[in-house]
N, C-alpha and C positions, 0 to 999 in steps of 0.2 A: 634609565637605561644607559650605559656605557656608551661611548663614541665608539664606533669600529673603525679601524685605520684601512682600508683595502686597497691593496698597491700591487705590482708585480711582484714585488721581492716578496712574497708569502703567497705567492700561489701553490708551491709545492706541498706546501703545507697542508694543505684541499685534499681529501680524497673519500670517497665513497658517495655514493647515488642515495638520495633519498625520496621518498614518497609523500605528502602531507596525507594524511587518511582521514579524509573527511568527515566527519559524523554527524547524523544529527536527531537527539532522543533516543541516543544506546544505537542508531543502526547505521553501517558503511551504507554511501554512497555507491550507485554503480561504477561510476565512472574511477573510482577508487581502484579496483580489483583490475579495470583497463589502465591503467597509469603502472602499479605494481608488478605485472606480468610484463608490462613494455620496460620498466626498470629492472626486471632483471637480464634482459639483454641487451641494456645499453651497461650494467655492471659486469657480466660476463665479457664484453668486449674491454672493458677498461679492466676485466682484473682486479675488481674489487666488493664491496660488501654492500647489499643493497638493504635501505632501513626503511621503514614504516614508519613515520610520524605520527604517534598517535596524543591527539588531545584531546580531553573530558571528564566527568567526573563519574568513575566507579565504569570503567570502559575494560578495565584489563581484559574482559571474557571474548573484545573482539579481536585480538591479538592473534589468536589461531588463524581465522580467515585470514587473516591478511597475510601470514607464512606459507598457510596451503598454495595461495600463488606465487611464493615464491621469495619474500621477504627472509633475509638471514636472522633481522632481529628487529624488535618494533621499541622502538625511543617512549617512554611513557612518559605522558605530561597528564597526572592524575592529581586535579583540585577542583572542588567544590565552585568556585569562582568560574571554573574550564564548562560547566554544567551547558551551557546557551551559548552560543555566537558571538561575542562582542569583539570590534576590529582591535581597540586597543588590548586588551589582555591577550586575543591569540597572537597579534603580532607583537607583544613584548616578549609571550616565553617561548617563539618562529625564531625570531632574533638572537635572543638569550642563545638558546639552542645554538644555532648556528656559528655564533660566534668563540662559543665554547669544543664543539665536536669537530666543526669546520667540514663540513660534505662538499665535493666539488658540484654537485650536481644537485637543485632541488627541483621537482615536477609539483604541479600542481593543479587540480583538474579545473577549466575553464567554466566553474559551475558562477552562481552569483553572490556565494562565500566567497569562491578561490578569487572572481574577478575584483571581490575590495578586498582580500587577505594580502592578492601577489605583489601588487604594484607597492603597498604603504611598505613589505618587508623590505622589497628591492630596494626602497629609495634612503630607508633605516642602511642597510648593508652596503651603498655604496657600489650596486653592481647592477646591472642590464638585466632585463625584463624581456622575455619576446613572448606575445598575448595571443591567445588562441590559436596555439600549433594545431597543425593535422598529422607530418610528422617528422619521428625524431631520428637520429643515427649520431654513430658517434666515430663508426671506421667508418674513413674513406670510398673505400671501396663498395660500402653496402649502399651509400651515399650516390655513388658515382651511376651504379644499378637500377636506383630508383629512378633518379634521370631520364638514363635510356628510357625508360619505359612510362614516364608521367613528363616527358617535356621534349618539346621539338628540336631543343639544342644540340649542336655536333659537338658531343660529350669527349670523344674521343681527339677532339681536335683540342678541346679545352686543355686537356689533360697534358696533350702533348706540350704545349706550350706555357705549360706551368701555372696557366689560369686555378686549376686544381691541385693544390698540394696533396698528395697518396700519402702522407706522412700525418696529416693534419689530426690531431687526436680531441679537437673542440667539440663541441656540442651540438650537431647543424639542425636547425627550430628552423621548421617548413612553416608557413603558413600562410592564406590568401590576402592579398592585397588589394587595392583600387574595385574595393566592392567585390569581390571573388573573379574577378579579371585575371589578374597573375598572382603566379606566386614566388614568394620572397622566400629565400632559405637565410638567416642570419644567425651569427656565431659571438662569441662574448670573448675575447681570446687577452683581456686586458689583466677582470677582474675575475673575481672568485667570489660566491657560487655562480655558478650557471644557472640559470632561473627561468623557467620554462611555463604559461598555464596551458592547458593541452585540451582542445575541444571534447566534448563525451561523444560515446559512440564511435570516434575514428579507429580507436584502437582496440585489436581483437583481446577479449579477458581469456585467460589462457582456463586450464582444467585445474579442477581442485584436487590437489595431490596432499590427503594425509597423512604422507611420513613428512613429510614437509611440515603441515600444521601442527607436530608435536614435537617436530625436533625447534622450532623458535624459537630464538632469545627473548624474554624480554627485561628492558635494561630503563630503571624507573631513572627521570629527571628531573630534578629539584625544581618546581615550579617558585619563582619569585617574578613578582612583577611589580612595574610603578604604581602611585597611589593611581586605580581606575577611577576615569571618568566617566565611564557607561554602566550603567546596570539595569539587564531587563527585569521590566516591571510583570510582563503576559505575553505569553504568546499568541497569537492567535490566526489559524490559519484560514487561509482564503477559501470562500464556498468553491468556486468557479474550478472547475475539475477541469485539467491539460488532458492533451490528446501525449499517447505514450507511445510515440513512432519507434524510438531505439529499443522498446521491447518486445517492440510488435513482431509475431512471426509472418504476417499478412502486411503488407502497406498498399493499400490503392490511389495513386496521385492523378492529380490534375491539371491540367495546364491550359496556355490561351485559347485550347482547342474546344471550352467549352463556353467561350465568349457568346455565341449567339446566343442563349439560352443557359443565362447561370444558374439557377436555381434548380432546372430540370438537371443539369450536368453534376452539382453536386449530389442531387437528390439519387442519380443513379450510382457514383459512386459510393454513395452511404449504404446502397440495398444492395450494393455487389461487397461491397467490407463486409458487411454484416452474411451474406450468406457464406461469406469464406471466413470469417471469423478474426476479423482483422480490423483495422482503423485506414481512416483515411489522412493522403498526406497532400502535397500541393508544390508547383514550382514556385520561386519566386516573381513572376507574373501573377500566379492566383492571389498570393498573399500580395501585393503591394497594390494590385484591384479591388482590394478590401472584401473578396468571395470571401476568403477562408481568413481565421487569423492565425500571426504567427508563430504559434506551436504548433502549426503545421507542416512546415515549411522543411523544406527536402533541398539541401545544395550545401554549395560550399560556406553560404552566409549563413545556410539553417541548420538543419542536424542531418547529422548523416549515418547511415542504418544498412543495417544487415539480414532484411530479413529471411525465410525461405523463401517467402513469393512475394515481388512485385511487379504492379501491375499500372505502367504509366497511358492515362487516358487525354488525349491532346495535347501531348508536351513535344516538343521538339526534340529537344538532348542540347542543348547547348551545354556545355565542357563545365561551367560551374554543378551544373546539376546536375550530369553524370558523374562529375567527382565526388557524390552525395550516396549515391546509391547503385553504383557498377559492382560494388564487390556482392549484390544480393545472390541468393542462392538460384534462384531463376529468375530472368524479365522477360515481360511480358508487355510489346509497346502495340497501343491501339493509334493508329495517326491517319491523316486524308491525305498527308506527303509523302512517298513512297520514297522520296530521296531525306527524308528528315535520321537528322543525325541519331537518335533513338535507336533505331535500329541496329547501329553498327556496334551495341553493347546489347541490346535484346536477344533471345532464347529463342523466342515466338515473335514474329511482327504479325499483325493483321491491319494492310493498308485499307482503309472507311471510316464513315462517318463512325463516330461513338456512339451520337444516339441514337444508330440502327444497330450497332455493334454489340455494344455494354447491352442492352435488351435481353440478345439471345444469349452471351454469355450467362447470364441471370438465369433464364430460363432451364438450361442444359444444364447449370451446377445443382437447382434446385431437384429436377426431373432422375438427375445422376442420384442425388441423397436418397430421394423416393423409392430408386430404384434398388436401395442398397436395405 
């Protein structure tokens, strides 16, 4: 693979937003169609053309989807070699790519592809890396908005004094620090691309719009790469089945609130998911108490979800884990602290115990079914 030279003096050169569009065995990735629909308004603000990265072998047919949300035109890297996962082959024709079309902006979804694909391209390309976004902007001003309203800073004071350039047209990669304690916004303003992996689930997937999916480009790219050093041999996937929180339309969590009695505490929570037809999720206290494990796990360290109903049972609200799950369609917080921060994002509180509580919710959803 070629040396890339990456300086200022060829940043102008940079322009258009890309997507990597994940796949794996012919199918997009969810977190794919969230990254795409958020590139195309981070391209509408810069004025430019938003692509789809597509690598694989004999893939062209996912092309559509990926314009229905909004892609202007999908880059095709179609070879037999592309068929499986391997870090060096996708990241020499990532590379290749890059260095030839030159995109200012690459996204990448924070899956456990993207997290060994991003960093080997970045460090190939000579350019900054910011790992596990929640989220992105690229005016100013939309930047400045999100502020106000997700941080306790005197935004407007910032502003005045220049701490904030209104002018800044970089790339601002939100994402949690010091364990989801704070959060870092960081910008790349040196090199070119911009490089971004972006957690799944933060970002809303927009609507499938097909005039979009048949007006796409697709623009095939000569796949070459160096002599590979990987080749899989099998695949072979794990028995052990994940809980599937970010497609849950149900989440029911749990928090220290069921420390007296864990077993009874999950156990109710499992007979309340299942009578609402949902899965169960957990604060960062359950999972690192080893109740639950972590694909359960609900915050800004775990996954963060959308669903129409959740339902938190002994969780407090500390700020990481309401920034996990406040955008849900209704909450519903069960707690014995009537000052607990839960609340002040819940629909419904009902301050008591849970295992007097979650009982007769049970009962009354079931009795409602019967009744219907």
């Amino acid at each position: 693979m070629a040396e890339f030279k990456n300086s200022g003096e060829n940043m102008k050169d940079f322009k258009g937003v890309w997507v990597f569009c994940e796949q794996r065995q012919g199918e997009l990735q969810s977190t794919v169609l969230e990254l795409v629909s958020e590139g195309r308004k981070l391209a509408d603000d810069l004025g430019v053309e938003l692509a789809g990265l597509l690598l694989g072998d004999n893939v062209e047919g996912l092309a559509k989807e990926i314009g229905a949300y909004g892609a202007d035109k999908v880059i095709l890297c179609d070879d037999p070699c592309l068929k499986d996962y391997t870090t060096d082959a996708y990241a020499d024709v990532i590379c290749n790519a890059v260095m030839d079309l030159k995109p200012e902006i690459v996204l990448i979804g924070a899956t456990n592809i993207g997290r060994d694909l991003g960093p080997r391209c970045a460090a190939r390309l000579h350019t900054g890396l910011t790992a596990d976004c929640t989220h992105l902007d690229v005016e100013t001003s939309k930047y400045v908005d999100f502020l106000k309203e997700n941080s306790t800073l005197d935004v407007d004071q910032m502003v005045a004094a220049g701490r904030i350039k209104m002018d800044d047209r970089n790339l601002k990669m939100t994402r949690p620090a010091f364990g989801g304690h704070l959060m870092a916004t960081i910008i790349c303003p040196r090199f070119r691309p911009q490089m971004s992996t972006v957690r799944p689930g933060v970002l809303k997937k927009g609507v499938y719009d097909e005039a979009k999916a048949a007006a796409v480009k697709v623009e095939k790219y000569e796949v070459k790469t160096d002599e590979l050093k990987t080749q899989v041999v099998e695949i072979v996937k794990e028995a052990k089945q994940l809980v599937d929180l970010i497609g849950a339309d149900v989440v029911v969590s749990v928090g220290r609130g069921i420390s007296k009695d864990v077993e009874k505490g999950i156990a109710l929570a499992e007979e309340l998911a299942e009578v609402l037809g949902g899965v169960v999720g957990g604060s960062r206290v359950a999972i690192d108490s080893g109740w639950l494990t972590a694909d359960h796990q609900v915050g800004q360290t775990g996954k963060t979800v959308h669903p129409t109903l959740y339902i938190a049972l002994g969780i407090s609200g500390a700020i990481q884990h309401k920034a996990g799950m406040q955008d849900s369609g209704c909450i519903i917080a069960v707690n014995k602290s009537e000052s607990a921060p839960i609340f002040d994002v819940a629909d419904y509180g009902i301050c008591g115990d849970l295992f007097k509580v979650v009982p007769m919710m049970i009962e009354t959803i079931k009795a409602a079914k019967a009744a219907k």
